[in-house]
KEKE-3310 file (N, C-alpha, C; in steps of 0.2 Angstrom, whole numbers, plus 5000, padded with zeros to 4 digits):
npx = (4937:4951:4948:4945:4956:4966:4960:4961:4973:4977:4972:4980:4991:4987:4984:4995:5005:4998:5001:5016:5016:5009:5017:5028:5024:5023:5035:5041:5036:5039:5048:5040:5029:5036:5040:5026:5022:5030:5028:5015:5005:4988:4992:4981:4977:4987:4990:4978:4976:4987:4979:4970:4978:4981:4969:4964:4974:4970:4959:4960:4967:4956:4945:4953:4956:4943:4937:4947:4945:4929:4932:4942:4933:4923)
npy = (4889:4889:4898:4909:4910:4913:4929:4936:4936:4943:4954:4959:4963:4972:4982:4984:4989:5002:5007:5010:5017:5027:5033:5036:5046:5053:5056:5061:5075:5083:5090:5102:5102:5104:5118:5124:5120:5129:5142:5142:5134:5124:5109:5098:5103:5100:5088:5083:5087:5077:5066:5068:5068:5054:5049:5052:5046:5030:5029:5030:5018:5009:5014:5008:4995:4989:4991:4985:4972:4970:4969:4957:4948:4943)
npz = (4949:4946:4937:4942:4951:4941:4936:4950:4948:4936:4941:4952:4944:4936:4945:4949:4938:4937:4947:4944:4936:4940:4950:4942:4934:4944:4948:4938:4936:4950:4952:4946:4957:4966:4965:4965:4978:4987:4979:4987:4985:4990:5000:4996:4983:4975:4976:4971:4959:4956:4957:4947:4934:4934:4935:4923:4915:4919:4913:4900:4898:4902:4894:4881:4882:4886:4870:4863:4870:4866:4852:4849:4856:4846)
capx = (4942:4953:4947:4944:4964:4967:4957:4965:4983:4977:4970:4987:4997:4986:4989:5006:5007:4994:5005:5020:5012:5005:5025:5033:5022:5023:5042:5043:5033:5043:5050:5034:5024:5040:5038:5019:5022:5033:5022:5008:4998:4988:4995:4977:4974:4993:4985:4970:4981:4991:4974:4966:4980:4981:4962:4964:4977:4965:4952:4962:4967:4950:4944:4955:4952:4936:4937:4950:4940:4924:4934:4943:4931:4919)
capy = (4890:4893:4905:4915:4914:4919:4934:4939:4936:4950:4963:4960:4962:4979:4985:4985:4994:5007:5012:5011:5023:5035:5032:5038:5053:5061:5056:5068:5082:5082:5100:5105:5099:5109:5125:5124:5121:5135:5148:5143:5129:5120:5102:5098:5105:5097:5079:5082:5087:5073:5061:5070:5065:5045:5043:5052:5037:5027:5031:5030:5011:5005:5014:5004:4987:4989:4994:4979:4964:4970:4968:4952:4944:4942)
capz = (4954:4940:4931:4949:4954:4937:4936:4953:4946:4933:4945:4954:4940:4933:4951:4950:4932:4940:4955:4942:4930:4944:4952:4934:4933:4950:4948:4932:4941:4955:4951:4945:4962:4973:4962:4966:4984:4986:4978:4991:4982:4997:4998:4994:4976:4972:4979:4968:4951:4956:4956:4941:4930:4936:4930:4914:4913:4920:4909:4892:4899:4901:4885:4877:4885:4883:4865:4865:4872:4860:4846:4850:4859:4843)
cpx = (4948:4954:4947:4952:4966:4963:4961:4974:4982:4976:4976:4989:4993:4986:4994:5007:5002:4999:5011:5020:5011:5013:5027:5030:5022:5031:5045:5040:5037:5046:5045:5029:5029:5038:5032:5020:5025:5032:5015:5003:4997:4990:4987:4975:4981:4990:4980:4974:4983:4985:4972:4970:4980:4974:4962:4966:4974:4961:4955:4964:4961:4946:4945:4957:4946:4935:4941:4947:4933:4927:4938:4940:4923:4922)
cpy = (4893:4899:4912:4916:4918:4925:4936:4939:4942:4955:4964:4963:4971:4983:4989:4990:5002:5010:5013:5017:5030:5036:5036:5044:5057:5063:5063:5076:5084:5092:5104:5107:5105:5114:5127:5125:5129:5141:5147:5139:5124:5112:5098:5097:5101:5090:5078:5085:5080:5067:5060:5067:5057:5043:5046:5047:5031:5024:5028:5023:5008:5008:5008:4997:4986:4988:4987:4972:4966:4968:4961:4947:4939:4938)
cpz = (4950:4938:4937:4950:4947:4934:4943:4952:4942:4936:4947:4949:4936:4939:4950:4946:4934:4942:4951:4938:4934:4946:4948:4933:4938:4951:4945:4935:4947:4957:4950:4953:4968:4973:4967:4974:4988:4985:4984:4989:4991:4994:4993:4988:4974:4972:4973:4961:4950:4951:4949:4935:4930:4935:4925:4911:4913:4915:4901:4893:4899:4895:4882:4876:4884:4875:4863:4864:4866:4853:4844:4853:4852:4840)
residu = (UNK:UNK:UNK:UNK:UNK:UNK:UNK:UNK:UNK:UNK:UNK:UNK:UNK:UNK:UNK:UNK:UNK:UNK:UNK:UNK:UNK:UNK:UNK:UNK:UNK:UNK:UNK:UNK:UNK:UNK:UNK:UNK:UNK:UNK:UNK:UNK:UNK:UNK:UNK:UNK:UNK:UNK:UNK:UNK:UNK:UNK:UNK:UNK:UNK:UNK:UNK:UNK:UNK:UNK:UNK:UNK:UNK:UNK:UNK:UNK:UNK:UNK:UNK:UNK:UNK:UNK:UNK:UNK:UNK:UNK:UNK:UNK:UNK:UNK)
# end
């Protein structure tokens, strides 16, 4: 029961730094994202840039957790 709450304290808490991460990058784009709109980009293809970039991030975090726990866990 334990080890179940904590385990959902860490998804909570990798949650959080997700949406803070995707928050911090659309923030900076911001001018970029008007630009685009402005020219004519459909809302659509800006949504799916937006995503595209938040699982690269993704992706180079669980890499490196992965990569991580193998190596600490031995």
């Amino acid at each position: 029961m334990l080890l179940a709450l904590f385990a959902g304290l860490a998804l909570a808490i990798a949650a959080t730094g997700l949406s803070g991460v995707t928050a911090l990058m659309v923030s900076q784009r911001t001018r970029e994202i008007g630009i685009r709109m402005a020219l004519g980009a459909q809302s659509t293809s800006v949504m799916r840039m937006v995503l595209v970039q938040g699982m690269r991030v993704i992706a180079v975090g669980v890499a490196a957790g992965v990569v991580m726990a193998l190596v600490f866990s031995r």
